[in-house]
C-alpha positions as CSV (number, residue, x, y, z in Angstrom):
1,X,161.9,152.0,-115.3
2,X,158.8,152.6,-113.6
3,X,155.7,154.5,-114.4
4,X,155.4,157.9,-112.9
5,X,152.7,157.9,-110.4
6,X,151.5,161.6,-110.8
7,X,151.3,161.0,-114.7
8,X,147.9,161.4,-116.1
9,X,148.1,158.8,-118.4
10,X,150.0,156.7,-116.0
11,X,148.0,153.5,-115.1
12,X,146.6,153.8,-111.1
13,X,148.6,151.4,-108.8
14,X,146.1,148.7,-108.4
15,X,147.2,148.1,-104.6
16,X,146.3,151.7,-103.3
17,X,142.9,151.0,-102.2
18,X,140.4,153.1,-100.0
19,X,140.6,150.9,-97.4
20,X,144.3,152.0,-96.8
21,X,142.9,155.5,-95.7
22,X,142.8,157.1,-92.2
23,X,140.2,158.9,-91.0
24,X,141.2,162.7,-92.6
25,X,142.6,161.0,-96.0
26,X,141.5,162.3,-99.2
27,X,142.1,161.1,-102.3
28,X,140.2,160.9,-106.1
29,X,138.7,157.6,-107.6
30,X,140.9,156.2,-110.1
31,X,138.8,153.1,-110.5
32,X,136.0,150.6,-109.3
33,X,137.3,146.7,-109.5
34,X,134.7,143.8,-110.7
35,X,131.8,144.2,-112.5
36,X,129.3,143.2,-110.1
37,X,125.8,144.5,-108.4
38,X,127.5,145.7,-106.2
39,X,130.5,147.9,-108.2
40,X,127.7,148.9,-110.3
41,X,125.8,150.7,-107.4
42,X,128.9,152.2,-106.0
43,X,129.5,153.9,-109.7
44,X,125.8,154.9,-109.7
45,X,126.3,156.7,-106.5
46,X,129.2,158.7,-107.3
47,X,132.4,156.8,-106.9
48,X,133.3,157.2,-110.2
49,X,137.2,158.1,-111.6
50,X,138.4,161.3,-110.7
51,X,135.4,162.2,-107.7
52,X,137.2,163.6,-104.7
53,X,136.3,161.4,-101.7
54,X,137.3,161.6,-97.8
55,X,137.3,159.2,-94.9
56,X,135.1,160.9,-92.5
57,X,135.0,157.5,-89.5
58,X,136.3,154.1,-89.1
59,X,134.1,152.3,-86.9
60,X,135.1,150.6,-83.8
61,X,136.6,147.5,-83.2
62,X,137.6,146.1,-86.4
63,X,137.3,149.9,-88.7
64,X,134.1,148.1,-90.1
65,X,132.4,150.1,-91.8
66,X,133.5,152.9,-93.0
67,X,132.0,156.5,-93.9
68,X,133.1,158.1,-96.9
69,X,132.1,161.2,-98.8
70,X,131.9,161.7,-101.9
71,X,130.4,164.8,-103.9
72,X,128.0,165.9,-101.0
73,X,127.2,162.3,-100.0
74,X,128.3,160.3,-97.0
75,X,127.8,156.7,-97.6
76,X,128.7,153.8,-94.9
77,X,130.9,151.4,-96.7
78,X,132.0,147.9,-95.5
79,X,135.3,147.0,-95.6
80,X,134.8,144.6,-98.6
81,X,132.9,147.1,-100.2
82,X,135.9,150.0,-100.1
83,X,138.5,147.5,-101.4
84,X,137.3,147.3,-104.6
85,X,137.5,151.2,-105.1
86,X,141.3,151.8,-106.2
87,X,142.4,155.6,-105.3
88,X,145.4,158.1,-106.9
């Protein structure tokens, strides 16, 4: 049986990533992957579990990078740098 994805306790489905949004998604923060300089700064700037975020551009050719908002915030994020950030 599997685990009910809109469940609040359910465990977030590590393969949804922000990187799989189009420009217009929105979706909340269920986690930050690693434990690294750079996971740590993305947490200190908001992308912490349950913050709304949107995709507001994917950059041409290769949708590298990309800008997200978060709170009021629009960051730039490389593509590397959005995989690690696992959405609901």
């Amino acid at each position: 049986m599997s685990a009910d994805p809109s469940r609040a306790d359910a465990p977030p489905d590590s393969h949804r990533r922000l990187t799989m949004l189009a420009v217009g998604d929105r979706a909340r923060v269920a986690l930050v992957l690693e434990d690294d300089p750079i996971s740590r700064r993305l947490i200190e700037v908001g992308f912490v579990p349950g913050a709304a975020i949107e995709v507001i551009a994917s950059m041409w050719p290769a949708a590298d990078p990309l800008a997200i908002r978060v709170g009021g915030s629009t960051f730039a994020l490389r593509r590397h740098e959005a995989e690690r950030i696992v959405i609901a």
